[in-house]
C-alpha positions in Angstrom: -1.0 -5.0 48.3 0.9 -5.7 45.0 1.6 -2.3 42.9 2.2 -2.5 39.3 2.8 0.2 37.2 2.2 0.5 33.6 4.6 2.7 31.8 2.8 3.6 28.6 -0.9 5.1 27.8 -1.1 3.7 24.8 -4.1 1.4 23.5 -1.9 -1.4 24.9 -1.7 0.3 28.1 -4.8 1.1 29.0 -6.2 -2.2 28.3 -3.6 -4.0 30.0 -4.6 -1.9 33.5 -7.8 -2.8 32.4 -7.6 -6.8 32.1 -5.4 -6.8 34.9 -7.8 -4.9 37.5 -10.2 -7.2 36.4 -8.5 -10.1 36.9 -7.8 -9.3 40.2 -9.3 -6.0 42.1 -6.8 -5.6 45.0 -4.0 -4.3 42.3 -2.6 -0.8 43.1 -2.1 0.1 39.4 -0.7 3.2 38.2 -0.9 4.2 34.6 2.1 6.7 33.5 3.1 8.2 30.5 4.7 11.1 28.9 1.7 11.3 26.7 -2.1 10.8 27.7 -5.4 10.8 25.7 -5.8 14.0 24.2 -2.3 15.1 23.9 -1.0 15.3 19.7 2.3 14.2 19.5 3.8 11.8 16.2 5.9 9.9 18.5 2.9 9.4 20.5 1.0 6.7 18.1 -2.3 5.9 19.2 -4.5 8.6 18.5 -3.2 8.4 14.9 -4.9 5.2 14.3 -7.8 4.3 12.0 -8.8 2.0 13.3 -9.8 -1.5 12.7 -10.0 -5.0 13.1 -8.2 -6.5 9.9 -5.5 -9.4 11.4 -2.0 -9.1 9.7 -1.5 -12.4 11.1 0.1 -15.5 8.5 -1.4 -18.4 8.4 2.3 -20.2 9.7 1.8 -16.8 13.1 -0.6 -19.0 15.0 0.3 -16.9 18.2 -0.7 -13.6 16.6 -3.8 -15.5 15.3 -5.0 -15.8 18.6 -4.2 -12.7 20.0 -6.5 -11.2 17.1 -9.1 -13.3 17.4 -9.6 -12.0 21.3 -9.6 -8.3 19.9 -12.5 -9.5 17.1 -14.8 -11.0 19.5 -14.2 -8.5 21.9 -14.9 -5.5 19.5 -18.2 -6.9 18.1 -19.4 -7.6 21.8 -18.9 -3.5 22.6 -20.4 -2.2 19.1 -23.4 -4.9 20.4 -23.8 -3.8 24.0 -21.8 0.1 24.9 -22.4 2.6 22.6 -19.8 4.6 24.6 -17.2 2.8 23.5 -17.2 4.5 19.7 -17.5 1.4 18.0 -19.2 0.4 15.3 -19.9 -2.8 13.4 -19.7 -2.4 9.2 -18.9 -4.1 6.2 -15.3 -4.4 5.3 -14.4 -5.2 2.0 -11.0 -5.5 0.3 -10.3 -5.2 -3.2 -7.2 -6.4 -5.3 -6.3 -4.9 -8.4 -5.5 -6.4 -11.6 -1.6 -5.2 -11.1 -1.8 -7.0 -7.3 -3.2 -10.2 -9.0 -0.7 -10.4 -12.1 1.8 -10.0 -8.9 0.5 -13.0 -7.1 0.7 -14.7 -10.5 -2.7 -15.5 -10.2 -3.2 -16.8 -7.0 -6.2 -16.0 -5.3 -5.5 -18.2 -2.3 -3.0 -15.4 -1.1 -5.9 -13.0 -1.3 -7.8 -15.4 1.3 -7.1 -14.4 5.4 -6.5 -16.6 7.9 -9.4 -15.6 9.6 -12.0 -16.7 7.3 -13.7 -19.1 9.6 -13.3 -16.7 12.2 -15.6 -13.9 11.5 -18.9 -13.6 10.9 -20.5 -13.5 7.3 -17.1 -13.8 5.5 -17.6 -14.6 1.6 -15.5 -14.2 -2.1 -17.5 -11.6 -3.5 -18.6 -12.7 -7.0 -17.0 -11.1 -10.2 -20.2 -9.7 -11.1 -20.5 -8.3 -8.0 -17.7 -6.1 -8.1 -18.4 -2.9 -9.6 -15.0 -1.4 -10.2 -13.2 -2.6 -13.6 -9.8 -2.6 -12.8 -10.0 -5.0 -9.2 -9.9 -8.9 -10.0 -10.8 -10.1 -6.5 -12.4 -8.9 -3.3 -13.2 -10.3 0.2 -16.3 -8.7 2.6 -17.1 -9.9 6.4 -18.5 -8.5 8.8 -15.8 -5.9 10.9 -15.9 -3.0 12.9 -14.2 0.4 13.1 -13.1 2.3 16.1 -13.6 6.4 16.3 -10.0 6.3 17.8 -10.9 9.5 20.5 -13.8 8.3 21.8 -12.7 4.7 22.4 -9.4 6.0 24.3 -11.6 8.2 26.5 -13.4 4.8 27.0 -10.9 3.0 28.1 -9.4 6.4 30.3 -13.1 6.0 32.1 -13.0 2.6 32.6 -9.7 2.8 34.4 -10.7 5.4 36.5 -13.7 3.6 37.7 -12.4 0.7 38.2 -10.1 2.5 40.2 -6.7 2.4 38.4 -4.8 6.0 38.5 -3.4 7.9 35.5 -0.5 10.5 35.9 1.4 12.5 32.9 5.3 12.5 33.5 8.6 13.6 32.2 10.1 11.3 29.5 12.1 8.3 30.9 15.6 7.3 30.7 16.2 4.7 32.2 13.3 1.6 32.9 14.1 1.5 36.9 12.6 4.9 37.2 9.3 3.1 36.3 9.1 2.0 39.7 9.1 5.6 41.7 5.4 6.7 40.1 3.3 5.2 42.3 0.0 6.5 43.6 1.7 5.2 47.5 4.8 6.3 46.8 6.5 2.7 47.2 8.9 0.8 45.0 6.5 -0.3 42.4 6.5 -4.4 42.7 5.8 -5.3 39.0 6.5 -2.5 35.8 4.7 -3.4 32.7 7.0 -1.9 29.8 4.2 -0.7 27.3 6.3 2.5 26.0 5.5 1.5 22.4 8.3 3.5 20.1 10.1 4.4 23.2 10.6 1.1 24.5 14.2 0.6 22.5 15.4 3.8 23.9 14.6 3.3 27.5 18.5 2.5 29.4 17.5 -1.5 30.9 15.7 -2.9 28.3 17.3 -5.6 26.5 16.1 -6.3 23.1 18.2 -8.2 20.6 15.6 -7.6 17.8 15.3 -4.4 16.7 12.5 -2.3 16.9 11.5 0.5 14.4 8.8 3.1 13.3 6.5 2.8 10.4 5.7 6.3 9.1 1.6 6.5 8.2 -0.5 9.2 7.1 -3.6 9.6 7.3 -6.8 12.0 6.6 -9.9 13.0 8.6 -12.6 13.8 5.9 -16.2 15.2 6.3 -17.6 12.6 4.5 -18.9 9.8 4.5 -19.0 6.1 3.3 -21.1 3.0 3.3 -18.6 0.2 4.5 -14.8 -0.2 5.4 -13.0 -0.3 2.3 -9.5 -1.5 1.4 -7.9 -1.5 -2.0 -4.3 -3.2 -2.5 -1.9 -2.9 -5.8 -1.0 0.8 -6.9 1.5 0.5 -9.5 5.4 2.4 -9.1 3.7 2.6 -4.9 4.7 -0.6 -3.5 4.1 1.0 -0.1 0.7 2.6 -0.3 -2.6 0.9 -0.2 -6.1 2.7 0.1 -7.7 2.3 3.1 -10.9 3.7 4.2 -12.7 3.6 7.8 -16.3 5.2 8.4 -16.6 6.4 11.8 -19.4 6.1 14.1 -19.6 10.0 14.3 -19.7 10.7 10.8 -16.8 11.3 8.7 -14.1 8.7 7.3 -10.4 8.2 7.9 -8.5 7.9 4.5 -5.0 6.1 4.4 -2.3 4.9 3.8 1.0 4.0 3.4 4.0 1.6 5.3 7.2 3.9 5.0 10.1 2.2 7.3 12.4 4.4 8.9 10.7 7.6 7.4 10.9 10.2 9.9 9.0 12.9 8.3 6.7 14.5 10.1 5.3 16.8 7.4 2.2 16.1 5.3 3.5 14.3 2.2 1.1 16.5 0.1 1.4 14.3 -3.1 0.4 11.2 -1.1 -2.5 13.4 0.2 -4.0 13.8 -3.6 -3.3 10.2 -4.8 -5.4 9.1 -1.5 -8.2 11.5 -2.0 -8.2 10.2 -6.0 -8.4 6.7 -4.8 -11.2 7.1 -2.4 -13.4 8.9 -4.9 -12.9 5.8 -7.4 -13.4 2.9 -5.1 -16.3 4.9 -3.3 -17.8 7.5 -4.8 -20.7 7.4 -2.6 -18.1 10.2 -0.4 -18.8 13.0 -2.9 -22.4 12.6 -3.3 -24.7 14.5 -1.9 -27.3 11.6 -1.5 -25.7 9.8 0.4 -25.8 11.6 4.1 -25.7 14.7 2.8 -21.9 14.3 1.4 -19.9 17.6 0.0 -19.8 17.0 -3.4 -15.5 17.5 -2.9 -13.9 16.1 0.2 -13.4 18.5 2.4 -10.4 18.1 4.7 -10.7 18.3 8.2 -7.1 17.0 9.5 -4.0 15.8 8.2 -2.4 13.4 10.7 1.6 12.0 10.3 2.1 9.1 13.0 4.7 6.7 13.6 3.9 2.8 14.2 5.6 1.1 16.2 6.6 -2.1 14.8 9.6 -4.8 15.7 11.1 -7.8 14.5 9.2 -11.1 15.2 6.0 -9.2 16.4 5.1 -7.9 19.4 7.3 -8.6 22.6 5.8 -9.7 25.9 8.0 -11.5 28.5 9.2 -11.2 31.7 12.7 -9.4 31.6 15.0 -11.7 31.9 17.3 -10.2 34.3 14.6 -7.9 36.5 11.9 -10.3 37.8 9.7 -7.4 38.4 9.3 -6.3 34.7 7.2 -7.2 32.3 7.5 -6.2 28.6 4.3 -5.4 26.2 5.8 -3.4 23.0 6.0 -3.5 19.5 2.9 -4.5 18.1 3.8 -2.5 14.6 0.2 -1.1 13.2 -1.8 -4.0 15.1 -2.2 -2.4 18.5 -5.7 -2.0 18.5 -6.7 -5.1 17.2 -4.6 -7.2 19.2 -5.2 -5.2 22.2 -6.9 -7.7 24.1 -5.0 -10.3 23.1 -1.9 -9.1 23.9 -3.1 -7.6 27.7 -4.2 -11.3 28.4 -0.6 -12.5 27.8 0.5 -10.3 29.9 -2.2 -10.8 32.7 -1.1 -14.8 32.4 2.1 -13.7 33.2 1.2 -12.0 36.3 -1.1 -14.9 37.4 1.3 -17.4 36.5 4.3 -15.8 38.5 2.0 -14.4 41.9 0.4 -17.6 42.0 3.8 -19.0 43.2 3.9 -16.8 45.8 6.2 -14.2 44.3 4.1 -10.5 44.5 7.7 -8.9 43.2 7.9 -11.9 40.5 
């Protein structure tokens, strides 16, 4: 019996041991990691997340494209059909200032995603139609938005019953200790690399691009909101947009901002206010009592400081050049939740590709 390891319990993770079980059911797979669902640690990235399916994808990144487009599809079906899942299909609109317009000189067509033909119900909402005076052009489709602790729990139950283990362990050096944590105590035969931030400081992983955090804070409110909003172009903030996710449980996640190489892990208290102006502007629905019985203030729940993990080119999965048994799933910046799926099928094609020649150590 093959046994793989996956090194990392990260969204990526988890879905990986997922799509891979499934793919084929006689896999020994153990899931490891310093850090499991439910622990709170910065360097430990996914339960920071909004999240959301919003593709960063180019139109010239026809790879990432793809990988999205699994995640989108697969996230409507599970808002559709398991309620356990703590996802949720809603509305998600995106606004672009006046400031962000005179920066595109005018171009809508930037303003326009890849992914319009894509999703379902996309549109150019109409200049009457948009109710705030200072935004010159918005988008609306239909998305979704994850409640980040449920959905890892998910995917931690799914594992488990399809019969995958799950182990905490001391933090790595070195990738060939990977292969010790099996659940039979053999060499492991195939080590997927899915340490996320720690991937670049793991001794045996060659990486010629480099791979760096993205510093992101972000606020668990009480209230509530109609629809996923995003608002882009804050003057003298070139790295801040509003973004706003209502979650299936009630409340709303407030962000955000893209700070490279920022290592603080302190609440950036001056962020906090501008985000909590911004979200009263662009949807004041969150302060009124009306609507769900909001607090007429926003009342804080949590402040969270997280670290994306983002590197050069995009995400990197490959088998390892030089060891035939590792494969490695890292990097996917703020898009690991989206591309999840995606980026677990590229790995399982891997796997397929290389045991289908007979090789069950590739």
């Amino acid at each position: 019996m093959t046994q793989v390891v996956v090194l990392g319990a990260g969204v990526l993770g988890l879905t990986t041991a997922i799509e891979l079980k499934k793919w084929d059911p006689n896999l020994q797979i153990s899931i490891i990691g310093h850090h499991l669902p439910g622990d709170i640690d910065p360097s430990y990235t996914s339960p920071y997340a909004g999240a959301n399916w919003q593709s960063f994808a180019t139109f010239e990144d026809t790879r990432l494209q793809k990988i999205d487009e699994k995640g989108y599809k697969r996230f409507l079906q599970l808002a559709k059909d398991d309620f356990r899942s703590g996802i949720w299909s809603v509305d998600t609109i995106s606004y672009f200032t006046d400031y962000a317009v005179s920066r595109a000189k005018g171009n809508f067509r930037q303003f326009i995603p890849w992914y319009r033909n894509v999703v379902e119900d996309f549109k150019i909402i109409d200049s009457q139609d948009i109710p705030f005076a200072d935004i010159s052009f918005g988008t609306k489709f239909k998305g979704v938005v994850i409640s980040v602790p449920t959905y890892l729990s998910f995917l931690v139950q799914q594992n488990k019953e399809l019969g995958n283990a799950i182990a905490k362990i001391p933090l790595l050096k070195d990738i060939e200790e990977a292969r010790n944590f099996t659940t039979t105590g053999k060499k492991a035969d195939i080590v997927i690399n899915a340490s996320g931030l720690g991937a670049s400081a793991l001794k045996g992983v060659d990486d010629r691009k480099i791979n760096f955090s993205v510093r992101g804070q972000v606020l668990l409110v009480k209230n509530n909101i109609k629809s996923m909003v995003s608002v882009d172009g804050f003057p003298g903030f070139p790295n801040e947009m509003l973004y706003m996710m209502p979650r299936k449980e009630g409340g709303t996640i407030i962000g955000g901002c893209f700070l490279a190489g920022d290592k603080n892990e302190k609440e950036d208290k001056e962020l906090t206010s501008r985000l909590i102006n911004r979200a009263i502007k662009y949807a004041p629905e969150i302060v009124d009592p009306e609507y769900k019985n909001n607090p007429i203030e926003i009342e804080i729940k949590q402040v969270n400081v997280g670290f994306r993990p983002f590197r050069e080119d995009g995400p990197r999965v490959e088998l390892d050049k030089h060891r035939k048994w590792l494969i490695h799933e890292y990097g996917a910046g703020a898009g690991g939740y989206q591309g999840s799926y995606g980026l677990a099928q590229e790995v399982v094609k891997i796997v397929k590709d290389n045991l289908s020649k007979g090789n069950s150590k590739l």
